[in-house]
C-alpha positions in Angstrom: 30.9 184.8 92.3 28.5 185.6 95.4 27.5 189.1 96.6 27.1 189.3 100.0 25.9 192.4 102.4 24.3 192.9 106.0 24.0 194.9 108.8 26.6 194.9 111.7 27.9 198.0 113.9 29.4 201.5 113.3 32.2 200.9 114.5 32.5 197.1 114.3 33.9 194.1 111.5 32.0 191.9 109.8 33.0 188.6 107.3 31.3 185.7 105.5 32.4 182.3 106.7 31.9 180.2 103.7 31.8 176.2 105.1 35.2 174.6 103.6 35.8 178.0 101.9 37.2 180.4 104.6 36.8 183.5 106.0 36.0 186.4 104.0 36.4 190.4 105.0 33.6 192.6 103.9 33.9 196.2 103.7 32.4 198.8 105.9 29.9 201.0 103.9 28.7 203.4 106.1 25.9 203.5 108.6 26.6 199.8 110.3 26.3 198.1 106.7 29.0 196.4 105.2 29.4 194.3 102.2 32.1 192.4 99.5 32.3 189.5 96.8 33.7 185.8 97.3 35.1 184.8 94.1 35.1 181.1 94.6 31.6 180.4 96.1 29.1 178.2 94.0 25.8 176.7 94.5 24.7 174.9 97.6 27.7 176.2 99.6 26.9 176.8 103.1 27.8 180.3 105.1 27.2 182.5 107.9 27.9 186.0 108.9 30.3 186.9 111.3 29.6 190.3 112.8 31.7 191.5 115.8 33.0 187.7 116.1 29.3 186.6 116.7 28.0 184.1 114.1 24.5 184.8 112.3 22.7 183.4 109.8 21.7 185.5 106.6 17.9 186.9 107.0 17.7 187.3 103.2 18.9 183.7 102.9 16.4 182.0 99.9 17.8 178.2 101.9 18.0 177.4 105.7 19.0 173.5 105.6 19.5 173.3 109.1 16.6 176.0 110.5 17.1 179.6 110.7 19.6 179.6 113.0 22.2 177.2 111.4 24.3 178.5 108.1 22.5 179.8 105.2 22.6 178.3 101.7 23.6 179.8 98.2 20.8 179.0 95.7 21.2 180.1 92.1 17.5 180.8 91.0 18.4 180.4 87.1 19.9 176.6 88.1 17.1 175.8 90.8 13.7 174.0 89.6 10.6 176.3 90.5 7.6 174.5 91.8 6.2 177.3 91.4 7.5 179.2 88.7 6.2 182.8 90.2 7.7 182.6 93.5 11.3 183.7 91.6 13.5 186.8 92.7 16.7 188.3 92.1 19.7 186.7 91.4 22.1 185.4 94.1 25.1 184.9 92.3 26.3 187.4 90.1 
């Protein structure tokens, strides 16, 4: 399961299009944040934001295969090899 959050509008909508996965509703809370779970998303899958029908990236993103302005990528720090082992943060799937 993936946690996802970000920043949109007031007033606005905002999902996580997962590549081959579909489009997924996050929920509005408060202040132009919104955020929600995708049950069936696993490592190296491939999504983007879509905030007021505009595509974006993830800026907290840990993998940006195809630069920072193509999709972001899922990376599970407890399956991923560290190079260097103190470079580690927080969990992306929970």
């Amino acid at each position: 399961m993936g946690a996802f959050s970000c920043l949109g509008t007031v007033d606005g909508e905002a999902s996580v299009k997962v590549e081959g996965g579909g489009d997924h509703a996050l929920t509005p809370d408060g202040d132009g944040y919104y955020s929600g779970q995708v049950a069936q998303i696993g490592q190296d899958a491939r999504y983007q934001f879509d905030v007021n029908a505009h595509l974006q990236p993830d800026p907290a993103s840990r993998g940006q295969p195809k630069g920072p302005l193509g999709p972001s990528l899922v990376l599970d720090p407890a399956r991923r090899r560290w190079r260097r082992p103190r470079t580690r943060l927080g969990a992306a799937l929970v």
